[in-house]
C-alpha positions in Angstrom: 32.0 -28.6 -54.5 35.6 -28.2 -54.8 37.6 -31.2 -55.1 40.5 -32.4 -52.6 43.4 -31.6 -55.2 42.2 -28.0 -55.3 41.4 -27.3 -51.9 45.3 -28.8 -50.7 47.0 -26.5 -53.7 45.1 -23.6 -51.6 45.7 -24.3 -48.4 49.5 -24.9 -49.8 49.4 -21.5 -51.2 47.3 -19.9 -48.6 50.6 -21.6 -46.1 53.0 -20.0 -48.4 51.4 -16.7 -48.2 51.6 -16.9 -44.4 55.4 -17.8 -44.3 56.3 -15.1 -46.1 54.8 -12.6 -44.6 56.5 -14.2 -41.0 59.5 -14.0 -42.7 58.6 -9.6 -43.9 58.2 -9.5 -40.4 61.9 -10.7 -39.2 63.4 -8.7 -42.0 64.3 -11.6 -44.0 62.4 -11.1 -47.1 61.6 -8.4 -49.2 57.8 -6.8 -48.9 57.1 -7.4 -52.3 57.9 -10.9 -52.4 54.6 -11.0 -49.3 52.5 -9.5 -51.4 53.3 -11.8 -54.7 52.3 -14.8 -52.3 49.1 -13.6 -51.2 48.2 -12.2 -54.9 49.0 -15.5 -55.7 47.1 -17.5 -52.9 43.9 -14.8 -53.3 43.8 -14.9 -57.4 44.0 -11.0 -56.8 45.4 -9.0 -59.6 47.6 -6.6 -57.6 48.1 -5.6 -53.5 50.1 -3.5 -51.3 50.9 -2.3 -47.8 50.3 1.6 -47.4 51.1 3.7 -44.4 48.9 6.6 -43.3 50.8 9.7 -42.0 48.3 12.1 -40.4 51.2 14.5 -39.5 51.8 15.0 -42.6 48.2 13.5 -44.8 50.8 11.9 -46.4 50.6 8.1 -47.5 53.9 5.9 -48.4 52.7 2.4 -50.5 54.2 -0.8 -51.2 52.6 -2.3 -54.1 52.9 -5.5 -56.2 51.4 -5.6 -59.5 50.4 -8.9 -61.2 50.0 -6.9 -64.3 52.5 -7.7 -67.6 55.6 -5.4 -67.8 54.5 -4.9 -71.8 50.4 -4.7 -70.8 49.7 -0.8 -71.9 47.5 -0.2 -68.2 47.9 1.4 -65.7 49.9 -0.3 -62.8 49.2 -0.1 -59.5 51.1 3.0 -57.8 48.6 4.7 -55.4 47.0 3.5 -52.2 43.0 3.2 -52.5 42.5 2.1 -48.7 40.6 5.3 -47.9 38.3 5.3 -50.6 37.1 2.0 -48.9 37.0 3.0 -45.3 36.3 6.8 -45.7 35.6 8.3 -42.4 36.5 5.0 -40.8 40.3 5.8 -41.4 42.0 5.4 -38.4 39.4 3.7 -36.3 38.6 0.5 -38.0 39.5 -2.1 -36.2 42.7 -4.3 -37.4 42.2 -7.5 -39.0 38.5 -6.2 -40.7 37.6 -7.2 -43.8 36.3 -3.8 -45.7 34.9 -4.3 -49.5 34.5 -1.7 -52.5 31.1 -3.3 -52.9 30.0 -1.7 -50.0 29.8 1.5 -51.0 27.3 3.4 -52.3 29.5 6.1 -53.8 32.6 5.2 -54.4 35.7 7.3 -54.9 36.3 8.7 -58.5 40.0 7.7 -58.4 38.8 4.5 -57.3 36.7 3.7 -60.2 38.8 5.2 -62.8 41.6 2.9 -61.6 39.0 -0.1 -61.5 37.3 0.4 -65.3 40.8 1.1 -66.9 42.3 -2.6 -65.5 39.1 -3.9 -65.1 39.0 -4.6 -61.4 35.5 -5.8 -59.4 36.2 -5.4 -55.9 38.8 -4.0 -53.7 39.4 -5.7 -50.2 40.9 -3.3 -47.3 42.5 -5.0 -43.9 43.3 -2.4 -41.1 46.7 -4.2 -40.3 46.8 -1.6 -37.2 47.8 1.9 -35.6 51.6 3.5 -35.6 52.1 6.8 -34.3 50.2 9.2 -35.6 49.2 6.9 -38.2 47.5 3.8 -39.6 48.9 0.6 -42.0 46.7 -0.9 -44.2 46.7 -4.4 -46.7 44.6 -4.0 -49.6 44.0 -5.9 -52.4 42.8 -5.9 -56.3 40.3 -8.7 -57.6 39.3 -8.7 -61.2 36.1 -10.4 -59.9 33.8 -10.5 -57.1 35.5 -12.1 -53.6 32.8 -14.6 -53.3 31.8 -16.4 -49.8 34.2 -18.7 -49.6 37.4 -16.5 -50.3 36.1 -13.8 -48.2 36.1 -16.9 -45.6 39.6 -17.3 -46.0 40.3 -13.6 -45.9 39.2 -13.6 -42.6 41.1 -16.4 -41.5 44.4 -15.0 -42.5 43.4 -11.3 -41.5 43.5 -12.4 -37.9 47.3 -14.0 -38.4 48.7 -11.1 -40.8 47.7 -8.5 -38.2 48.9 -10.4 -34.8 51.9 -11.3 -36.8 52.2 -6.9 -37.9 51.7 -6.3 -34.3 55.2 -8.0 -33.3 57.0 -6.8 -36.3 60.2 -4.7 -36.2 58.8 -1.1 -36.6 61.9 0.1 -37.9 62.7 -2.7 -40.9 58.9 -1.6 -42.7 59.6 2.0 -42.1 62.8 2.0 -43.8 61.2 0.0 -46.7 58.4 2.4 -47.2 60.9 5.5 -47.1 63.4 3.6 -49.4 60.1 3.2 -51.9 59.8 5.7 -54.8 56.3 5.5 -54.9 53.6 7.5 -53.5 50.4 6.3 -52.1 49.1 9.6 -53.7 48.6 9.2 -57.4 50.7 9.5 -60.3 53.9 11.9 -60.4 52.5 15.0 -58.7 53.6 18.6 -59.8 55.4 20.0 -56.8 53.4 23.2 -57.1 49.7 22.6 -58.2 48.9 26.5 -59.2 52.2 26.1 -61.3 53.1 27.9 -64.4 51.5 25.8 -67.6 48.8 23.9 -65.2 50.7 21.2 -64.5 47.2 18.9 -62.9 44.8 20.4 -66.2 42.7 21.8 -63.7 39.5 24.0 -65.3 39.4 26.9 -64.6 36.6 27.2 -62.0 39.1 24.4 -60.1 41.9 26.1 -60.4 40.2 29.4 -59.1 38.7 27.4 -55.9 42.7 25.7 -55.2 43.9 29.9 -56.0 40.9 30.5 -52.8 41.8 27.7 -50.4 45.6 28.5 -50.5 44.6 32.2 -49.4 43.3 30.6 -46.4 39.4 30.9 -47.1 36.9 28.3 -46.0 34.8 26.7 -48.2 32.0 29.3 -47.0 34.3 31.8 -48.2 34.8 29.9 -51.7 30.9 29.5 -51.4 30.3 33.4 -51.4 33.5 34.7 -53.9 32.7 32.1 -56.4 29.0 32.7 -55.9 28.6 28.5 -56.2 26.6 25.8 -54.4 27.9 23.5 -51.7 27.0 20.6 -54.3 28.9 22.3 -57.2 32.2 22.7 -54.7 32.1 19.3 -53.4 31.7 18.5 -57.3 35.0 20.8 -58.3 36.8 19.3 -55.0 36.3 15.5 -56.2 37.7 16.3 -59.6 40.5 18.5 -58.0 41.6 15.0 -55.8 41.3 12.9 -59.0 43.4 15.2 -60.8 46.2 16.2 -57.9 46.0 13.0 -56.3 45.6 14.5 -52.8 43.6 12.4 -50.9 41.6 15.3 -49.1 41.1 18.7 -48.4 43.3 18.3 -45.8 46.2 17.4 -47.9 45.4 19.4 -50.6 45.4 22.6 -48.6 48.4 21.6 -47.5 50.4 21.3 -50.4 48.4 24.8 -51.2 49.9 26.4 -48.4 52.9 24.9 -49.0 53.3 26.6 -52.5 52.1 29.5 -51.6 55.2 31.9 -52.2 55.4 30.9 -55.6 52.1 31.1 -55.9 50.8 34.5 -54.7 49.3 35.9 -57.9 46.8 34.7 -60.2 48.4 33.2 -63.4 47.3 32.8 -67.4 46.7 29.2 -67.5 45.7 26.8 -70.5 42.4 24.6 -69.7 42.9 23.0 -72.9 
């Protein structure tokens, strides 16, 4: 049983939390400076606000890291919300709470990210739709979220989200553009079939990225490469991990998008 000294520093922090988020919301406060309150008032290790762009399967992020400047890890710079609700993306409703302990068979970025800072569980709140799009509030625990946490996830889910829905669209969209990070992984070459293998792809990945930016299907990568569908989705999971596209979707895209300078084979090191 928790003692009364405890549970009033909580509710003070879980109060703090909520203020400045309300005052993210009037464009009075800096994102960040939400997201240190609720890591705070949660014990999480690191959180952030991403936005899903299906016009462009693109994803903006707007993390805060608990983590030292000096620690020698990894800091949070990518947005893991999808890994969570896979083909839930877009349709979840707001103010859910979604868990990494739920899954079965989680992401591979996911889990790298998790054994190298240690991480336990990853919590996902829809915070609600945009135009052609979705936000999302997710945050990093170093251990399990146990009952009573989870409890007050729940609570504040409800006020986060009905607070998001009366925000200023424009202030958050501005401070996800002004960001210089990308919900997609760690710098990304700007053309993956690039001189020098810029993502260390093998070579059977890089020959089924040289297929899909042709245009073929992955029946068509089936029958040239003379694979199974399980050995493709294999080489596709590593290909995301390594590229930091979230999909196929985005990673054709940024294929296709290449494409010009990218029409030919090339001698590449798989070293």
């Amino acid at each position: 049983m928790r003692s009364g000294v405890v549970c009033e520093r909580d509710d003070l922090r879980l109060m703090s939390a909520i203020a400045a988020w309300y005052e993210v919301i009037q464009g009075s406060a800096a994102l960040k400076r939400a997201l240190e309150a609720l890591c705070i008032a949660f014990g999480a290790e690191a959180a952030a606000v991403s936005r899903y762009d299906r016009r462009r399967s693109s994803t903006r992020i707007v993390p805060h890291d608990q983590k030292p400047e000096a620690a020698l890890l990894p800091a949070l710079s990518r947005a893991y919300a999808h890994c969570v609700l896979g083909d839930y993306r877009g349709t979840a409703r707001p103010a859910t709470i979604w868990s990494s302990t739920m899954l079965s068979d989680p992401d591979p970025a996911l889990v790298r990210f998790q054994e190298r800072r240690s991480l336990r569980e990853l919590i996902v709140i829809p915070l609600g739709a945009i135009d052609a799009g979705e936000d999302y509030l997710e945050m990093h625990f170093t251990d399990p979220v146990d009952a009573a946490r989870q409890d007050r996830l729940q609570f504040i889910a409800e006020t986060l989200c009905h607070a998001w829905r009366n925000r200023d669209p424009g202030l958050f969209l501005e401070r996800l553009l002004a960001s210089d990070r990308s919900a997609d992984g760690p710098a990304r070459p700007a053309d993956i079939l690039g001189f020098g293998n810029p993502a260390k792809l093998s070579r059977a990945e890089y020959r089924v990225c040289l297929l899909l930016s042709r245009g073929l299907s992955n029946e068509g990568v089936l029958e040239e490469l003379s694979i199974t569908a399980s050995t493709l989705r294999s080489h596709l999971r590593s290909i995301y991990v390594k590229t930091g596209a979230e999909g196929k979707a985005e990673l054709v895209y940024r294929l296709l998008a290449t494409r010009a300078r990218a029409d030919a084979p090339r001698r590449i090191s798989t070293a």
